[in-house]
Structure formats: structure tokens, C-alpha cells
mmCIF file of the N, C-alpha and C atoms, coordinates in Angstrom:
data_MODEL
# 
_entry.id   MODEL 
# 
loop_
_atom_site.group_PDB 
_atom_site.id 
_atom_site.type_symbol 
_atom_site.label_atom_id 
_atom_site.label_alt_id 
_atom_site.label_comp_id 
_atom_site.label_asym_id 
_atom_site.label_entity_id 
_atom_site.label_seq_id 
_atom_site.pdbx_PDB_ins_code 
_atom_site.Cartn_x 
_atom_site.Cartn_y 
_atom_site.Cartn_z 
_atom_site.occupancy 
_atom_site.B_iso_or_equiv 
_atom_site.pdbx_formal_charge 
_atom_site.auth_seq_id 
_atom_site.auth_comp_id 
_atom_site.auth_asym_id 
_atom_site.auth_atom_id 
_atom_site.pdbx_PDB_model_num 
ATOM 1   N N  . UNK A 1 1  ? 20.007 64.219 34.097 1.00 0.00 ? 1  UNK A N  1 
ATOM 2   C CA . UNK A 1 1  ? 21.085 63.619 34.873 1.00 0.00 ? 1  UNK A CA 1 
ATOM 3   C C  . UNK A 1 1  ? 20.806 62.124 34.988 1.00 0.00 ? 1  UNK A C  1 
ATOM 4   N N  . UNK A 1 2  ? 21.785 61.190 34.384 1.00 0.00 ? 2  UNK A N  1 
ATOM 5   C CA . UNK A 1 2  ? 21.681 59.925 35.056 1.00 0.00 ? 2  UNK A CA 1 
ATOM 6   C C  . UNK A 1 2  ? 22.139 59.081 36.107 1.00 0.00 ? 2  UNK A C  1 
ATOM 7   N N  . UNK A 1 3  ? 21.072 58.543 36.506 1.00 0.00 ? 3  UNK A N  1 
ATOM 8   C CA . UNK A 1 3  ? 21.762 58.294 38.311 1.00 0.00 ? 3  UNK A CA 1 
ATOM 9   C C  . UNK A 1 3  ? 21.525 56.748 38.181 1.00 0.00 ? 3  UNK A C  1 
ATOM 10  N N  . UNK A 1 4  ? 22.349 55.989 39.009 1.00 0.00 ? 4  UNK A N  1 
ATOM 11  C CA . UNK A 1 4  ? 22.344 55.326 39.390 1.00 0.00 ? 4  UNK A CA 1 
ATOM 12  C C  . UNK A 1 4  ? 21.629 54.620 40.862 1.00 0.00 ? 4  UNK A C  1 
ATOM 13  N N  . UNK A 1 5  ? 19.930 54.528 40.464 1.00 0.00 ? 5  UNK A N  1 
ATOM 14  C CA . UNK A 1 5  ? 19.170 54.339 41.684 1.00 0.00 ? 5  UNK A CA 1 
ATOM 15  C C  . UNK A 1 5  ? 19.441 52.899 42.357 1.00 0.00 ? 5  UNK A C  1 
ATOM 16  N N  . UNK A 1 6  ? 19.940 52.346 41.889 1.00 0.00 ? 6  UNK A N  1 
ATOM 17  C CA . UNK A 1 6  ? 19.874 51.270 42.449 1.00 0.00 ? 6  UNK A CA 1 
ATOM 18  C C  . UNK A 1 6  ? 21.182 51.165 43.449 1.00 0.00 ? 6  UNK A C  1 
ATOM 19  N N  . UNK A 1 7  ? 22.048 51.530 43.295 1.00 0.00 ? 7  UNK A N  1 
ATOM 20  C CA . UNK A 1 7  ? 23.222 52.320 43.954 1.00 0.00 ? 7  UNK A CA 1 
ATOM 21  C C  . UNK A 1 7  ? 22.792 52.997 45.121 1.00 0.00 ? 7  UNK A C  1 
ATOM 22  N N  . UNK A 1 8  ? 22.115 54.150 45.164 1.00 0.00 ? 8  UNK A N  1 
ATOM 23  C CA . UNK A 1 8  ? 21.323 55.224 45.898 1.00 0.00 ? 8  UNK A CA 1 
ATOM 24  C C  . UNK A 1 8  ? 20.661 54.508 47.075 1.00 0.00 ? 8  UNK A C  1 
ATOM 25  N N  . UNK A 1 9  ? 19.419 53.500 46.180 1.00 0.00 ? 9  UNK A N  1 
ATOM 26  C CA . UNK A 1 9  ? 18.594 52.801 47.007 1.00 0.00 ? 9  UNK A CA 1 
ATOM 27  C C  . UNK A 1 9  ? 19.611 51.694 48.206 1.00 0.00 ? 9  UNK A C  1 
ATOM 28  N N  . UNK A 1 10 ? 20.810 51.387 47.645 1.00 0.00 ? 10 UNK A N  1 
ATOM 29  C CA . UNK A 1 10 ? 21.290 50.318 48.201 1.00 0.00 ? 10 UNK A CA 1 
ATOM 30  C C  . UNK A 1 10 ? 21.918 51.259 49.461 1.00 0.00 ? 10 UNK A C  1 
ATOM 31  N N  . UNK A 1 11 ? 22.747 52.496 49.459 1.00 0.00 ? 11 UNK A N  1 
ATOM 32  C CA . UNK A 1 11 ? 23.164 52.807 50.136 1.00 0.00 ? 11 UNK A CA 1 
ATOM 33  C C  . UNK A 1 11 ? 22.018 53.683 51.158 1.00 0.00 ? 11 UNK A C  1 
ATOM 34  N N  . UNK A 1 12 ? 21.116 54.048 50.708 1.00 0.00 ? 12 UNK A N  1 
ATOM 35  C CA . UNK A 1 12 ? 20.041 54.163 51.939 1.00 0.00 ? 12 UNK A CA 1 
ATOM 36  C C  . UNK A 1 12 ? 20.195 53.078 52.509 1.00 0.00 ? 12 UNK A C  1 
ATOM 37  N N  . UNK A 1 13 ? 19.699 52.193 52.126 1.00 0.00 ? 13 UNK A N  1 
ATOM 38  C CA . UNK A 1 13 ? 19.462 50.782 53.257 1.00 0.00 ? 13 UNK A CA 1 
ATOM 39  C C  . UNK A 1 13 ? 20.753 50.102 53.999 1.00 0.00 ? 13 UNK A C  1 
ATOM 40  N N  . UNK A 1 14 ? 21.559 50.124 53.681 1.00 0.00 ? 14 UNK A N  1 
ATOM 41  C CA . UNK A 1 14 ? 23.254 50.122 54.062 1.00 0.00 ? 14 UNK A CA 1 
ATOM 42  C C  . UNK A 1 14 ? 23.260 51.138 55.415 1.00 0.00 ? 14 UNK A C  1 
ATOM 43  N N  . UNK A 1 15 ? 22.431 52.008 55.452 1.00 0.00 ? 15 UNK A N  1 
ATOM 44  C CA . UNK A 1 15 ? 22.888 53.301 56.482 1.00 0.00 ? 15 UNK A CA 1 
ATOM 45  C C  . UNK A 1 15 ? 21.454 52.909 57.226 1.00 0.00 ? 15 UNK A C  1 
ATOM 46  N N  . UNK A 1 16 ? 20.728 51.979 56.804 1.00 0.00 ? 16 UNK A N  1 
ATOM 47  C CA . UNK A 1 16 ? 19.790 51.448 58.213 1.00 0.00 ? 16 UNK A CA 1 
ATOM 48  C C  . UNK A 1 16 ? 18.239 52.715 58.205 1.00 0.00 ? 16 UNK A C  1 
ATOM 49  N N  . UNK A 1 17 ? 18.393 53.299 56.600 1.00 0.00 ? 17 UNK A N  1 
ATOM 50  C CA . UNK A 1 17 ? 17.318 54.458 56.755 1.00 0.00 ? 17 UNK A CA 1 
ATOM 51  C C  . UNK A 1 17 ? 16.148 53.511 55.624 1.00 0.00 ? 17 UNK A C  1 
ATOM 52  N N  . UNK A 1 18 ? 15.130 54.504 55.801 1.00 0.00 ? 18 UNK A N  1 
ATOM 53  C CA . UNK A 1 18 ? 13.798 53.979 55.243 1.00 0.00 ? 18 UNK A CA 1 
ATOM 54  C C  . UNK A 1 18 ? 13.937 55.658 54.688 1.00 0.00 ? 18 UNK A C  1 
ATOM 55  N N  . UNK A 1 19 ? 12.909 56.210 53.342 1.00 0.00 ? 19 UNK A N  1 
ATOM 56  C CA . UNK A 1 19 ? 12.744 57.770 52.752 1.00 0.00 ? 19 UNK A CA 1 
ATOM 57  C C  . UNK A 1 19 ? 12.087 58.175 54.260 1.00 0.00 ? 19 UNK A C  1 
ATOM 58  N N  . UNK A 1 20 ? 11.234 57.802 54.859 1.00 0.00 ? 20 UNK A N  1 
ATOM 59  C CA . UNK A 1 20 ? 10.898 58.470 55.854 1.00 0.00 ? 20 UNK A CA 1 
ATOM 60  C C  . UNK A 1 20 ? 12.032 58.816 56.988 1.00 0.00 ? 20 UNK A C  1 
ATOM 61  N N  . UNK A 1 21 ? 12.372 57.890 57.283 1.00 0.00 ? 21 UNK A N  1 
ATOM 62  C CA . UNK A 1 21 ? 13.416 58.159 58.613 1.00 0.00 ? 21 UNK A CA 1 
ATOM 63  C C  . UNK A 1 21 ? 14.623 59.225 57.978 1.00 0.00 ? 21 UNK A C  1 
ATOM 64  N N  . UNK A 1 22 ? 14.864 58.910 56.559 1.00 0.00 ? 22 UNK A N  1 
ATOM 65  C CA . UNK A 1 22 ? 16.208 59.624 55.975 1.00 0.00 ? 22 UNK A CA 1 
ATOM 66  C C  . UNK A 1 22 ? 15.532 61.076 56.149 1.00 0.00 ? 22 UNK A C  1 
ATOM 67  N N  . UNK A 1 23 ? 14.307 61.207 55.485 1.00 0.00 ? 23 UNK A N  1 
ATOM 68  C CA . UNK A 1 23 ? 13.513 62.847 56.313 1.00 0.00 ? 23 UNK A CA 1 
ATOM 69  C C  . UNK A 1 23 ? 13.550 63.389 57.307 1.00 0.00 ? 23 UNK A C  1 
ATOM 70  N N  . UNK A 1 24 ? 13.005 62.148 58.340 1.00 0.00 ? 24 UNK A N  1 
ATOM 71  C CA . UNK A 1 24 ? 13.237 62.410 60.143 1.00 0.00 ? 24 UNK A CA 1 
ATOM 72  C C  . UNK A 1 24 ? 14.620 62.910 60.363 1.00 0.00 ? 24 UNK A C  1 
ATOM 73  N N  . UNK A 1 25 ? 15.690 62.321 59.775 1.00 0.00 ? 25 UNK A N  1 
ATOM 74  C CA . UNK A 1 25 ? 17.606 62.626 59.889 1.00 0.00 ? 25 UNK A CA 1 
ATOM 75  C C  . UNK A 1 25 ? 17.428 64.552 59.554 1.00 0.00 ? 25 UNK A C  1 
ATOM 76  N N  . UNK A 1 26 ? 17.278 64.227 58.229 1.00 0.00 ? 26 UNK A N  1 
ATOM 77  C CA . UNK A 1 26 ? 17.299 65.964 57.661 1.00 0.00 ? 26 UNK A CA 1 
ATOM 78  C C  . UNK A 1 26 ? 17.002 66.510 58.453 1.00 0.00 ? 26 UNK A C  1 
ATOM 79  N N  . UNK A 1 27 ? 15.968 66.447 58.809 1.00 0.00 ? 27 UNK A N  1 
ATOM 80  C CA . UNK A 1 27 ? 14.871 67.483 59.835 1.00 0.00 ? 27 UNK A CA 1 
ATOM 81  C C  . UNK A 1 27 ? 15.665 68.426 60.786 1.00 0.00 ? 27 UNK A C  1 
ATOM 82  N N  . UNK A 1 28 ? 16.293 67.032 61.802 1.00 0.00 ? 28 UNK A N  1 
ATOM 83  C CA . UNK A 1 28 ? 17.056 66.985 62.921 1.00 0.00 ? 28 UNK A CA 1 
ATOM 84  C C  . UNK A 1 28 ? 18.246 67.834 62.756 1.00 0.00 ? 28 UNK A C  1 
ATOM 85  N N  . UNK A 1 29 ? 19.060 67.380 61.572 1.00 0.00 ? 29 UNK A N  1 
ATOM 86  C CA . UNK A 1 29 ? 19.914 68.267 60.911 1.00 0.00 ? 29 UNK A CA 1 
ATOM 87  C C  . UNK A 1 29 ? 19.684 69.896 60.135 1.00 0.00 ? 29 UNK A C  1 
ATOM 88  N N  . UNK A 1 30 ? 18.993 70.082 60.132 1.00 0.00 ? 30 UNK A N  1 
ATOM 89  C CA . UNK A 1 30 ? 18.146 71.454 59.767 1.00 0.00 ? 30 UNK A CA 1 
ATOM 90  C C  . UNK A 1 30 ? 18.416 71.314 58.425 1.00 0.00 ? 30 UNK A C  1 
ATOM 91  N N  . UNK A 1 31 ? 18.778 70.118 57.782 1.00 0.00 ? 31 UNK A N  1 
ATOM 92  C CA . UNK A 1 31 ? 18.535 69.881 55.659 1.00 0.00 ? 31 UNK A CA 1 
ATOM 93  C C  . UNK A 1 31 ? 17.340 69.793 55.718 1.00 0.00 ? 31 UNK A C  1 
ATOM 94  N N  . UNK A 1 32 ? 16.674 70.586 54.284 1.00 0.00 ? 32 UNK A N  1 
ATOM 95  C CA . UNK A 1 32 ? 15.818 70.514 53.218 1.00 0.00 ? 32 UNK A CA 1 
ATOM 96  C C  . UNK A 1 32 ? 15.727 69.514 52.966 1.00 0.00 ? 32 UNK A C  1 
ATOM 97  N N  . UNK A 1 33 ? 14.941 68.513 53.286 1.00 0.00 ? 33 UNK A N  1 
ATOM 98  C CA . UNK A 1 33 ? 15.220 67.208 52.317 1.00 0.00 ? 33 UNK A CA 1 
ATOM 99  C C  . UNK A 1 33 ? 13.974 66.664 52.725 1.00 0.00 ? 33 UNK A C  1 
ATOM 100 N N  . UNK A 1 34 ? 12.805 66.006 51.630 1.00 0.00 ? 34 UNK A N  1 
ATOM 101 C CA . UNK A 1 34 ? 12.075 65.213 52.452 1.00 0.00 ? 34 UNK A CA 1 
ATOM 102 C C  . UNK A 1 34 ? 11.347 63.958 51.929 1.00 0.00 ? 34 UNK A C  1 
ATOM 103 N N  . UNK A 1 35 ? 10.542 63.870 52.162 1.00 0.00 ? 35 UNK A N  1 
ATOM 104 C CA . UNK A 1 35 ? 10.321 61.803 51.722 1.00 0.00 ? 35 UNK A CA 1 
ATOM 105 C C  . UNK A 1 35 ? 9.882  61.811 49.999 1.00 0.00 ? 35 UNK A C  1 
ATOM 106 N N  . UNK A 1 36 ? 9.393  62.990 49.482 1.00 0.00 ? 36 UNK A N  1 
ATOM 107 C CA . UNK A 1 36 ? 8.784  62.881 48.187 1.00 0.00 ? 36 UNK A CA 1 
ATOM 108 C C  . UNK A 1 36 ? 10.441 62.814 47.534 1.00 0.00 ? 36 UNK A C  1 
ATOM 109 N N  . UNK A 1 37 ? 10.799 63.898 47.694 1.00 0.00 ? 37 UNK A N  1 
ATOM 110 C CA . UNK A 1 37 ? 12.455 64.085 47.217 1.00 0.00 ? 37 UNK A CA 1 
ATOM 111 C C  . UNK A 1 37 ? 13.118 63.028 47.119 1.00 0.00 ? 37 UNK A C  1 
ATOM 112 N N  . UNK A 1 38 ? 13.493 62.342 47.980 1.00 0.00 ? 38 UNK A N  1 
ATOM 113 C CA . UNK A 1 38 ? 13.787 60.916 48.093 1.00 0.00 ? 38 UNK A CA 1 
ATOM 114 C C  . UNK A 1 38 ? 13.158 60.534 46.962 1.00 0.00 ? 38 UNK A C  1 
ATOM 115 N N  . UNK A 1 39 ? 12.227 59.976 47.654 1.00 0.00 ? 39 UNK A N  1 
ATOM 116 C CA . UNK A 1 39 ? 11.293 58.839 46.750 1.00 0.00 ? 39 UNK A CA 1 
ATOM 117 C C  . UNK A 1 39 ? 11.671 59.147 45.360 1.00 0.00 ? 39 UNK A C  1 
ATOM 118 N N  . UNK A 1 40 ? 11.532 60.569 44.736 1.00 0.00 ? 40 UNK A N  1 
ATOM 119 C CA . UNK A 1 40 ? 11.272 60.877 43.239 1.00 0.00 ? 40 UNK A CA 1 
ATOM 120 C C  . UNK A 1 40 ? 12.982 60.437 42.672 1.00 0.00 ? 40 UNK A C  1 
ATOM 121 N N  . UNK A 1 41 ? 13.390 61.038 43.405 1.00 0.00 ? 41 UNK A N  1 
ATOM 122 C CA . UNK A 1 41 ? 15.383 61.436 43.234 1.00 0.00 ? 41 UNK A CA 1 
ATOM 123 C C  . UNK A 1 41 ? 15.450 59.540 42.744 1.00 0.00 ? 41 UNK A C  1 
ATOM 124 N N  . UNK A 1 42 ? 15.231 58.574 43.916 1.00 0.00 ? 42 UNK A N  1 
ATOM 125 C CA . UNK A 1 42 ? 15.784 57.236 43.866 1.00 0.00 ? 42 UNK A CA 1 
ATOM 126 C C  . UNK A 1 42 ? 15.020 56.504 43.134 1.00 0.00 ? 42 UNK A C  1 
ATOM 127 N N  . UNK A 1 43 ? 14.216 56.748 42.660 1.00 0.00 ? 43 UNK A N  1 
ATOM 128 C CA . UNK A 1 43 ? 12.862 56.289 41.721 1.00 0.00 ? 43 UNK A CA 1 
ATOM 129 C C  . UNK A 1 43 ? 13.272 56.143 40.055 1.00 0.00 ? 43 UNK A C  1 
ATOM 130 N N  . UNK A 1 44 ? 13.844 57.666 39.957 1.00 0.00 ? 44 UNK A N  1 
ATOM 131 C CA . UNK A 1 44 ? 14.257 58.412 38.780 1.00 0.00 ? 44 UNK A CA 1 
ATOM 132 C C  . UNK A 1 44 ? 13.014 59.366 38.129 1.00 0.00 ? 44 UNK A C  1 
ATOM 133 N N  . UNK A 1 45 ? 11.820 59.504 39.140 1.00 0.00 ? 45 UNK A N  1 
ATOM 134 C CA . UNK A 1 45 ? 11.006 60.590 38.293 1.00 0.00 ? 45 UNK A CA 1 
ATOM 135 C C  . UNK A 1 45 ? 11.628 61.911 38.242 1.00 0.00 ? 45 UNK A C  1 
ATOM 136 N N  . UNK A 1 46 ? 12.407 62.542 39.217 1.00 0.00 ? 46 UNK A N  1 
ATOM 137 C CA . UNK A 1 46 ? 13.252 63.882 38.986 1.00 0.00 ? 46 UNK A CA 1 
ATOM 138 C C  . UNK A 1 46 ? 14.680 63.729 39.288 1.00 0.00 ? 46 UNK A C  1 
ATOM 139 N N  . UNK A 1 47 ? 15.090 64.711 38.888 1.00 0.00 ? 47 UNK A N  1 
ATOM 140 C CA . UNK A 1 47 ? 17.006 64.878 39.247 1.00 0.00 ? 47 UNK A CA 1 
ATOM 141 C C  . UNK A 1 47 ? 17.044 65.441 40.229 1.00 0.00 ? 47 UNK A C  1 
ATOM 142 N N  . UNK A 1 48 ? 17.618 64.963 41.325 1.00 0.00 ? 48 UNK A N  1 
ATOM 143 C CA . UNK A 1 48 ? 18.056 65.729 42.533 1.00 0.00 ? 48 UNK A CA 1 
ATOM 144 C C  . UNK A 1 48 ? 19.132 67.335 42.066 1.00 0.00 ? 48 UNK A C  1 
ATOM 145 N N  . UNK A 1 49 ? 18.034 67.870 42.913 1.00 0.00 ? 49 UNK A N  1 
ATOM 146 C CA . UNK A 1 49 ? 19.254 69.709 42.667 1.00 0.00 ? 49 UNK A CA 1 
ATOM 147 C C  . UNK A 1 49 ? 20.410 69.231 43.666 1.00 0.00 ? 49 UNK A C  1 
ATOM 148 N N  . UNK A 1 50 ? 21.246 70.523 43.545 1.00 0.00 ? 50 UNK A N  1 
ATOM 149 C CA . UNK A 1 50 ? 22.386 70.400 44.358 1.00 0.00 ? 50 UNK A CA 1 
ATOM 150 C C  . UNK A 1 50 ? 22.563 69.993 45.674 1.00 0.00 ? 50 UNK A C  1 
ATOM 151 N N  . UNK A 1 51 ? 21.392 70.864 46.094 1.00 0.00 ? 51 UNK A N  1 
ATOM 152 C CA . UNK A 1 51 ? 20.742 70.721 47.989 1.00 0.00 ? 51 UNK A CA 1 
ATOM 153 C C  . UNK A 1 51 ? 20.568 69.392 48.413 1.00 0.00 ? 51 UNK A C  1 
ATOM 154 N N  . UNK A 1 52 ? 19.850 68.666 47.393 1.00 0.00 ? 52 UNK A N  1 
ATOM 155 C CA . UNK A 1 52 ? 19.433 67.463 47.980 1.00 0.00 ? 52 UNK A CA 1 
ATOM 156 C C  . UNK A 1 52 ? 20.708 66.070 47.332 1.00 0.00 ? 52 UNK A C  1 
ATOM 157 N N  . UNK A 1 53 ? 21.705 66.664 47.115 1.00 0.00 ? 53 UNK A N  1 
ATOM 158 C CA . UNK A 1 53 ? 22.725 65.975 46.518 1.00 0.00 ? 53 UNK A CA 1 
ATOM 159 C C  . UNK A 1 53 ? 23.795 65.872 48.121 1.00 0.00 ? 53 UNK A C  1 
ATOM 160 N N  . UNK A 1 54 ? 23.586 67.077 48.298 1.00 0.00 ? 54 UNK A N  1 
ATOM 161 C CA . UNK A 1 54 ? 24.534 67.532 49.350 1.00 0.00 ? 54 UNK A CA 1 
ATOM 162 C C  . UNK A 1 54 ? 24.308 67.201 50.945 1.00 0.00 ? 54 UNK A C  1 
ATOM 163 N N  . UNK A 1 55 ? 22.713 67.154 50.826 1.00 0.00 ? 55 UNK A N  1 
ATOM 164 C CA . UNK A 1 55 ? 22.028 66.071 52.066 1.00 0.00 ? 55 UNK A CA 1 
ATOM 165 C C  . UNK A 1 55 ? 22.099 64.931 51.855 1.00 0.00 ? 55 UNK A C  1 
ATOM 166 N N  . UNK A 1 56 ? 22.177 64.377 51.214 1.00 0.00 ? 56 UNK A N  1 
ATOM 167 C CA . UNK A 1 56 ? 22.264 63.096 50.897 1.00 0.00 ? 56 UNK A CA 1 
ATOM 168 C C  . UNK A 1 56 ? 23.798 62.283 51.551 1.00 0.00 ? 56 UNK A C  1 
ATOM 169 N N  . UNK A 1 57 ? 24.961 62.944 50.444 1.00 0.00 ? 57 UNK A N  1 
ATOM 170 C CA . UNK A 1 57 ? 26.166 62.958 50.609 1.00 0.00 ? 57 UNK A CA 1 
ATOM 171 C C  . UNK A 1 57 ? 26.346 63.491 52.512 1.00 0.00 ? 57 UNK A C  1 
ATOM 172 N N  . UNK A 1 58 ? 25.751 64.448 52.900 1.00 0.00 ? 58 UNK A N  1 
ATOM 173 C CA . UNK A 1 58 ? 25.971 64.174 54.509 1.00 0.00 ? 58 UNK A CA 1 
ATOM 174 C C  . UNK A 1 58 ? 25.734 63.378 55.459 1.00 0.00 ? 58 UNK A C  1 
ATOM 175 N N  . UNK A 1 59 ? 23.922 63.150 55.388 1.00 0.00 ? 59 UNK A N  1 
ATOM 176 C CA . UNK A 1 59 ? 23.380 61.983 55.971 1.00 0.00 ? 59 UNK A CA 1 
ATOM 177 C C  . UNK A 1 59 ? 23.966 60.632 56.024 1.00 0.00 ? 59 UNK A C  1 
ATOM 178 N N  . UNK A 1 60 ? 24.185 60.446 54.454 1.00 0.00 ? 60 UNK A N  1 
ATOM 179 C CA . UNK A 1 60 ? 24.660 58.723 54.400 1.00 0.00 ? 60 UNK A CA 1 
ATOM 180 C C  . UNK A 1 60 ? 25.765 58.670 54.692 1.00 0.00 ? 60 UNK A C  1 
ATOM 181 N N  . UNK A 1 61 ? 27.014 59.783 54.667 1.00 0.00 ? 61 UNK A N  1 
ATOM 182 C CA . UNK A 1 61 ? 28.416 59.631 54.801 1.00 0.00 ? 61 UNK A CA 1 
ATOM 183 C C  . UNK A 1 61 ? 29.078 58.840 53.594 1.00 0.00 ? 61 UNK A C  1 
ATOM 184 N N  . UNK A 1 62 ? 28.765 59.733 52.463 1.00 0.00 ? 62 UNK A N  1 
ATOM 185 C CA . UNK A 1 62 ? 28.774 59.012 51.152 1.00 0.00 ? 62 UNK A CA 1 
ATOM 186 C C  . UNK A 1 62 ? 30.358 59.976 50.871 1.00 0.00 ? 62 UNK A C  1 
ATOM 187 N N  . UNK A 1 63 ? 30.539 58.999 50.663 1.00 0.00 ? 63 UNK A N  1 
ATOM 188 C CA . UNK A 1 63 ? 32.503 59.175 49.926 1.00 0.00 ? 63 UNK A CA 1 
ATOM 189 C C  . UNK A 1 63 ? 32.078 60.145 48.847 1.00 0.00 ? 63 UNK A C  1 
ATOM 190 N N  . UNK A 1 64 ? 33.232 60.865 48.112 1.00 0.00 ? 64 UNK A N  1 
ATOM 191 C CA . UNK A 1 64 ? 33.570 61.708 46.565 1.00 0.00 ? 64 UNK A CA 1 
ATOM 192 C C  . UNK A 1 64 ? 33.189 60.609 45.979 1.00 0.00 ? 64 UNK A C  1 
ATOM 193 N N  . UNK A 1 65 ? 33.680 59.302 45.653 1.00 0.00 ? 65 UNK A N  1 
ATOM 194 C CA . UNK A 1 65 ? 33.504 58.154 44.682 1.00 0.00 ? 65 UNK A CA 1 
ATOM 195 C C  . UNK A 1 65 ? 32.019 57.726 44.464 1.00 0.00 ? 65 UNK A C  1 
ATOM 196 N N  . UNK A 1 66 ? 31.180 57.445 45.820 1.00 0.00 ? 66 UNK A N  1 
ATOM 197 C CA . UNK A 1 66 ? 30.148 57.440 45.865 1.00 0.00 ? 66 UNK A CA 1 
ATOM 198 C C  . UNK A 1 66 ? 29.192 58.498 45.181 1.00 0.00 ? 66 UNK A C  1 
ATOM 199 N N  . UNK A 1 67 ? 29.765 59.909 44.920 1.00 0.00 ? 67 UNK A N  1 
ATOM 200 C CA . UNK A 1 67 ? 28.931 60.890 44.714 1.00 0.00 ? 67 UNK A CA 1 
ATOM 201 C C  . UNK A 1 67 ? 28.956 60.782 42.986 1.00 0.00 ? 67 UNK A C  1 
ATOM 202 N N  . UNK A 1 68 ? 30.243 60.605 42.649 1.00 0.00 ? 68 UNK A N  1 
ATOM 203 C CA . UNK A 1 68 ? 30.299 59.753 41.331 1.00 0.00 ? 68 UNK A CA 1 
ATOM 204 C C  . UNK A 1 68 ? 29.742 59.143 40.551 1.00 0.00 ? 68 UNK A C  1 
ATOM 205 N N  . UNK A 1 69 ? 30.107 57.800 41.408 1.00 0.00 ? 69 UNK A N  1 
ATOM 206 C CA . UNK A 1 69 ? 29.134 56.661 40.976 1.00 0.00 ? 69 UNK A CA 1 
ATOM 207 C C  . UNK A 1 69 ? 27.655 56.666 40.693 1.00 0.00 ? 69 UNK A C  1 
ATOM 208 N N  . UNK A 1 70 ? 27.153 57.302 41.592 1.00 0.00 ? 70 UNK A N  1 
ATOM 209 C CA . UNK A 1 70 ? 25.479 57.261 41.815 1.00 0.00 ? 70 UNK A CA 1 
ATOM 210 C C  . UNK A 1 70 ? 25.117 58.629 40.942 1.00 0.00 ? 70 UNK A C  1 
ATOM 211 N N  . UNK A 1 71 ? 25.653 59.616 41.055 1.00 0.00 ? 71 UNK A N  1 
ATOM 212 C CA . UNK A 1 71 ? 25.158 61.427 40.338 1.00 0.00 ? 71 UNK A CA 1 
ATOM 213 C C  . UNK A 1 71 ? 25.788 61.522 39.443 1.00 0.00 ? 71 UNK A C  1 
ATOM 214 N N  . UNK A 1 72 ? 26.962 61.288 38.712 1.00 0.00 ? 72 UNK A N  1 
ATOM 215 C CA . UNK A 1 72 ? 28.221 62.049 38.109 1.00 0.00 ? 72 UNK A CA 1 
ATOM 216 C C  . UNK A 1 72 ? 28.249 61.076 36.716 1.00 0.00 ? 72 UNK A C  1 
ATOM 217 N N  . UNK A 1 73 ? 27.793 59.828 36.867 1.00 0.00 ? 73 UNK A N  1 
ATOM 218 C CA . UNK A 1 73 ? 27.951 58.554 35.745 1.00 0.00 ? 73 UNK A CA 1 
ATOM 219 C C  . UNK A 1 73 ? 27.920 59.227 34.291 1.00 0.00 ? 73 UNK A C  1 
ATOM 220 N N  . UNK A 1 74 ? 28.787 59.023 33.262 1.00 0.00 ? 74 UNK A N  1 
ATOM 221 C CA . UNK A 1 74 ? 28.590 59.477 31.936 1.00 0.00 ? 74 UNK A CA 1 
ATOM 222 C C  . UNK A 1 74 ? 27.562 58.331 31.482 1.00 0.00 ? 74 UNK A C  1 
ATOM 223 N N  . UNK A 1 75 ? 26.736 58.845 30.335 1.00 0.00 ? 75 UNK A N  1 
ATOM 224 C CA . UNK A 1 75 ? 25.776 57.606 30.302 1.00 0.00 ? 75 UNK A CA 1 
ATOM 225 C C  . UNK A 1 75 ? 26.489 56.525 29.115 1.00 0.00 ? 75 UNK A C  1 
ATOM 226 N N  . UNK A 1 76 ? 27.796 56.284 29.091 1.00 0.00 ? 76 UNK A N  1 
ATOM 227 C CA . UNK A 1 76 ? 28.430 55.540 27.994 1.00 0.00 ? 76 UNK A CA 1 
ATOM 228 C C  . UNK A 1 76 ? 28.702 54.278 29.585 1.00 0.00 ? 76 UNK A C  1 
ATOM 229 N N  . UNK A 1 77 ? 29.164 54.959 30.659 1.00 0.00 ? 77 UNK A N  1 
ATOM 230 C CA . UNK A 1 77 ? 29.683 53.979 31.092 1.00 0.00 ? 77 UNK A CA 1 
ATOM 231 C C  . UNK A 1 77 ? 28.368 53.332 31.926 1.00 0.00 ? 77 UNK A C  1 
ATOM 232 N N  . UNK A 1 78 ? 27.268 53.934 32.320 1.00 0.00 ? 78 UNK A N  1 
ATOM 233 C CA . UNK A 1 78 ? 26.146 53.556 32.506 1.00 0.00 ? 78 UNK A CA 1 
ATOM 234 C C  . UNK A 1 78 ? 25.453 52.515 31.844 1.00 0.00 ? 78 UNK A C  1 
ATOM 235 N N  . UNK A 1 79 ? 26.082 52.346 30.524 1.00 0.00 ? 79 UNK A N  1 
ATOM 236 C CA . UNK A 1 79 ? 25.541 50.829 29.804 1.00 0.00 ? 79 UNK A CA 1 
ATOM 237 C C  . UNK A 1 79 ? 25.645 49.976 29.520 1.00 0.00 ? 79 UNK A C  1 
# 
């Protein structure tokens, strides 16, 4: 999957979170989600599964377009 981390990373920080605190959020919220996940997902060492697509998209209050942009990118328009 190609993602758009820099996108990702921007909208963490846009929503005022650090990977840790975005963990502390999950927690609170009873999501699966936690600082390695992050880290790896916005990094690009792994592809976020569905779960952590779907925490994400809750926590940040990330639009359909957003989910797009950042998860969904064909890699033609990615270049």
C-alpha cells in the first residue's frame, strides 16, 4: 500500500497529537492502536490494516478525501 506519510504526519500534528498521546486518545477510546503502529504506519516500515486505518480516521476526524489522499493514492498519481 502506498501512503502518503507526510500527509499522515502533517495531520497528526494539525490535531495537536504526538504517536504517544495519539495512543493515550485510543486507549481512552477503547481503539487498538498504539505508538509502534503509528510510528511504523507514518514512517512507511508497515501498511496500516484496516483497524488502524479506522482509528486513525476517528481520532483525527479525517474526512473520506483525507482517507484517500493519505491510504487510497494510485502510485501513478503519487509521482
Amino acid at each position: 500500500m502506498l501512503i502518503d506519510h507526510n500527509k499522515l504526519k502533517g495531520l497528526i500534528r494539525r490535531n495537536g497529537y504526538t504517536y504517544k498521546s495519539l495512543e493515550s486518545e485510543a486507549k481512552k477510546r477503547g481503539l487498538g492502536l498504539n505508538q509502534s503502529t503509528i510510528s511504523n504506519v507514518a514512517n512507511g516500515t508497515h501498511s496500516p490494516s484496516y483497524q488502524t486505518i479506522q482509528a486513525l480516521y476517528e481520532i483525527l476526524d479525517m474526512t473520506s478525501d483525507d482517507v484517500v489522499e493519505i491510504f487510497l493514492q494510485n502510485k501513478e498519481e503519487a509521482k
